[in-house]
N, C-alpha and C positions, 0 to 999 in steps of 0.2 A: 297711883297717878302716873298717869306717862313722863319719860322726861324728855324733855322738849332740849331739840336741836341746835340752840343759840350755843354762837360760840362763846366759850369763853371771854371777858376782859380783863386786860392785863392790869395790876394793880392802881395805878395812877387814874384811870378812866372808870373804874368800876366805886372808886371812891368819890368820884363824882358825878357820877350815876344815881348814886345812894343819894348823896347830898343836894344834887340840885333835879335831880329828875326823880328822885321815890322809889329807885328800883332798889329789892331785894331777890335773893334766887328766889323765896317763894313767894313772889306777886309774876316774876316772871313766868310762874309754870300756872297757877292758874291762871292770871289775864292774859293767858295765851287761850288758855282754854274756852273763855268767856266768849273770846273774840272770834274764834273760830266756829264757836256754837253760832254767835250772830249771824258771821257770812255762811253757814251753812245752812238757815232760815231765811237771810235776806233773799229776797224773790228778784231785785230789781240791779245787784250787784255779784259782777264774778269776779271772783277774785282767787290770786295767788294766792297758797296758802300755807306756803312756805315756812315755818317759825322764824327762821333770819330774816328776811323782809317783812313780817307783822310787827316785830320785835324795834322795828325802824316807828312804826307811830306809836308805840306804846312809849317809846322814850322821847320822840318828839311830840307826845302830849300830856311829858311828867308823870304818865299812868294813870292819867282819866281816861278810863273805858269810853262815856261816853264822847268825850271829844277826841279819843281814838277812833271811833267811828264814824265821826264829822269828816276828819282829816283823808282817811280812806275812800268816804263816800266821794271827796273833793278830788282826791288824785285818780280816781278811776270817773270821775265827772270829768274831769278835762279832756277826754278824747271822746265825748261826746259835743262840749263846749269848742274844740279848738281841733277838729279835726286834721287840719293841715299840716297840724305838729304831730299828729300820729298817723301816718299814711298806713296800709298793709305792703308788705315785704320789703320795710326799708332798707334790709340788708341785701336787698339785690339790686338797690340803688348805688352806681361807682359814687354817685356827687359824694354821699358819706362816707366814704373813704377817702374821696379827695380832701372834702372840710377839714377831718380829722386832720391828718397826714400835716395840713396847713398849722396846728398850733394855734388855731383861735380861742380855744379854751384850754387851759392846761390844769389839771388838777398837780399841784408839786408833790412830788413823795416822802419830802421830808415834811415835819412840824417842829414847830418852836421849843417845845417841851412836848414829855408824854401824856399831856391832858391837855394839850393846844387843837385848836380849829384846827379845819383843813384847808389852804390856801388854794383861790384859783387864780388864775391870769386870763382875762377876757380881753381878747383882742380886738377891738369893737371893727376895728378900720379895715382888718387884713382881706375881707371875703372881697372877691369882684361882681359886682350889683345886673350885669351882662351876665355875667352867664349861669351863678348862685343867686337864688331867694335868700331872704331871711328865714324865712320857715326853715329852708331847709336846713340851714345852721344850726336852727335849734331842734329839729330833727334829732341831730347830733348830740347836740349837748342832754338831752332827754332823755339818749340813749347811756351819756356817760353817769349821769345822776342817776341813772337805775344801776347799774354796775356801783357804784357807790353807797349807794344804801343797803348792797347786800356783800360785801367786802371791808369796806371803810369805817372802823370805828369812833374814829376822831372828828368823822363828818358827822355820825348818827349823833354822837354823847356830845359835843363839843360845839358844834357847828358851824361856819362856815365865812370866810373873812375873802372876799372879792376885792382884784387889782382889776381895774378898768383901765385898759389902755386905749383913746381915744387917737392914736396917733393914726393919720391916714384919711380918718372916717370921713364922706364925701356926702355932699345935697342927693348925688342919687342914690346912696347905702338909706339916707336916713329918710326916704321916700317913700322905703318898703314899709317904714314901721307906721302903719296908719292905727289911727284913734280905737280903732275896734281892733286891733291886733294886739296895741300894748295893755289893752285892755285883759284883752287872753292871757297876755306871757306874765302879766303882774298875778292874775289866779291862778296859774303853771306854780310861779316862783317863790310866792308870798301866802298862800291859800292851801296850796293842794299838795308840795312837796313838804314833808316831817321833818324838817333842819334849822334850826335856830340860825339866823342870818344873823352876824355877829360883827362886819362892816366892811365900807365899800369904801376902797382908796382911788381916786380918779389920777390918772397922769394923760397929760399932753389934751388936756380938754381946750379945746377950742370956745373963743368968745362966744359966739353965737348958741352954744349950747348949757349957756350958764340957764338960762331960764329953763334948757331939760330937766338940769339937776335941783334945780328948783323946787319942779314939779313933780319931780321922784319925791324932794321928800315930804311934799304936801299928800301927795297920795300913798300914803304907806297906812295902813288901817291901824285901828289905835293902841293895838297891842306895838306896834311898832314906833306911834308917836310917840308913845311910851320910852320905849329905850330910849332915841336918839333923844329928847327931852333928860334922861337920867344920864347920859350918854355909854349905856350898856350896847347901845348901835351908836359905833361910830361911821360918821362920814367926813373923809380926809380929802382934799383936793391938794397936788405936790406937783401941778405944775410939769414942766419939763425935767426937773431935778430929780432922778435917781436917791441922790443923797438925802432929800428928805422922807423918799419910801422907806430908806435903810433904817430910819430912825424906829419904826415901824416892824416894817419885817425884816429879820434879820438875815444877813448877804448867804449866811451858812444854806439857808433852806433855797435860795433863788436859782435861776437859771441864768449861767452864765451872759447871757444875753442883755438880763437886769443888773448886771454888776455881781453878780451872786457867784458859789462856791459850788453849783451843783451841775446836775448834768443841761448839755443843750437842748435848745427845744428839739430839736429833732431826735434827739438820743428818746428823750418821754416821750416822744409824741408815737414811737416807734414802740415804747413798750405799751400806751395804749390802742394801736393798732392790734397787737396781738391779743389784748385782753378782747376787743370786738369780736375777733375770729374764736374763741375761745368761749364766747357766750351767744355764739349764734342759733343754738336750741333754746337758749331760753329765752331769747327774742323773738322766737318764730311761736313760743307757748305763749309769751305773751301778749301777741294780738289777738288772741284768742279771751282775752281779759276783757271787763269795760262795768259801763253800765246798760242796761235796757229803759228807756226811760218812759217805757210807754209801760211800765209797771212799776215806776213811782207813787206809792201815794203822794195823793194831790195835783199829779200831773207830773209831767218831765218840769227838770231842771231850766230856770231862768237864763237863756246865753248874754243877756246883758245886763247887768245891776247898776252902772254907774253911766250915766247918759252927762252928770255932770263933767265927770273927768272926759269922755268923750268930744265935748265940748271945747272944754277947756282945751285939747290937743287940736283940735282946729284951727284955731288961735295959733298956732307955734310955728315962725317960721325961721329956717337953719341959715346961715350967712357960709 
């Protein structure tokens, strides 16, 4: 049997691996192989075939083959779904180097413990609505979550605990996000990326968007109701106060910016700069990725399932 290229986990995460996702070295060397037989039959999906990136839904699906394949067929259906978020040659696009450079997302380098999530900071308000889209923000951020699933341990095994900084955010930023785009970015976010969302801390949210957060968590599908119901998803709202994030995530791991111990946003924002420049071959391989959907059985894939929650975002207006 070949041995397959997955890197190593270092003790703390590999015990949790075992225990909450199923993995052992040998599930990982044959449902690697299973999986690769699949995509190398399936007629209507191309796909990377990387062992470190397959190796991302086989643990964001506890090691069910076939809802490893659900998951895949979903993350390679969203650039068929959501085209906008996956344009060709975005690396010859400057706006994504400007975004970046900006610190609207920040994944932190450190973690709480060595089996902890991976922390982000989303800066919802920073982008300017004149002269960036939203798309293209998450252009961005699309690009940072692939680099993350084939690097990032503690995102793959762990997964993933969102600061949402609403500070700034304006009537024309949240104009961009129409009924059919959050549509997309919830089957981007929730559907198609292999990461246990593990919860969402809100600061400086504004009245007017209490009924967003509302409706986030009305529309989270029921594996998700699930958590927040047990509250294995948490959802925190802290206001203006730092000190009650701190309660939370610890100052050790933040950016000094947040009251924290570590480097400035710009000092990270700079080292992922360089990881962009760094993985510009395999950005360019991977537009070359997708689905063909015109060799789906049964037809191509549905671009809209929920005409309810569309609806419902109609209805919503920001103060």
């Amino acid at each position: 049997m070949r041995t397959s290229t997955v890197r190593p986990l270092p003790p703390d995460l590999k015990s949790k691996a075992f225990n909450e996702l199923n993995e052992t070295d040998d599930r990982i060397q044959s449902d690697l192989i299973i999986l690769k037989d699949w995509l190398s039959k399936c007629q209507y999906i191309n796909s990377c075939m990387d062992d470190q990136f397959l190796i991302g839904f086989l643990r964001g699906s506890k090691f069910s083959i076939e809802k490893a394949k659900e998951k895949l067929d979903m993350y390679y259906s969203s650039r068929y779904i959501a085209p906008e978020i996956y344009p060709k040659d975005k690396m010859k696009n400057p706006k994504i180097f400007e975004i970046l450079k900006q610190g609207i997302s920040i994944p932190l380098p450190q973690v709480e413990h060595p089996a902890a999530p991976r922390v982000v900071i989303i800066r919802a308000g920073l982008f300017n609505p004149e002269t960036v889209h939203i798309t293209e923000v998450f252009q961005m951020a699309v690009m940072m979550y692939a680099i993350m699933l084939l690097e990032d341990d503690n995102f793959v095994v762990s997964g993933l605990v969102n600061i949402v900084d609403m500070k700034g955010i304006s009537p024309m930023q949240m104009s961009q996000f129409t009924p059919k785009l959050i549509e997309k970015l919830i089957f981007i976010t929730q559907d198609a990326l292999p990461v246990r969302q593990r919860a969402f801390h809100f600061l400086n949210l504004p009245p007017g968007l209490t009924t967003v957060l509302n409706m986030f968590k009305n529309l989270m599908n029921a594996k998700n109701k699930g958590r927040y119901k047990d509250s294995s998803l948490q959802i925190e709202v802290h206001g203006t106060k730092l000190e009650k994030l701190h309660k939370f995530i610890p100052k050790s791991i933040l950016p000094v910016e947040y009251g924290g111990d570590s480097l400035s946003i710009d000092e990270l924002m700079q080292i992922w700069e360089d990881k962009f420049k760094k993985y510009e071959k395999f950005f360019l391989e991977d537009e070359n990725y997708g689905t063909d959907e015109s060799k789906r059985p049964g037809g191509p894939r549905k671009k809209s399932n929920n005409e309810t929650m569309v609806g419902t975002f109609r209805q919503l207006s920001v103060d």
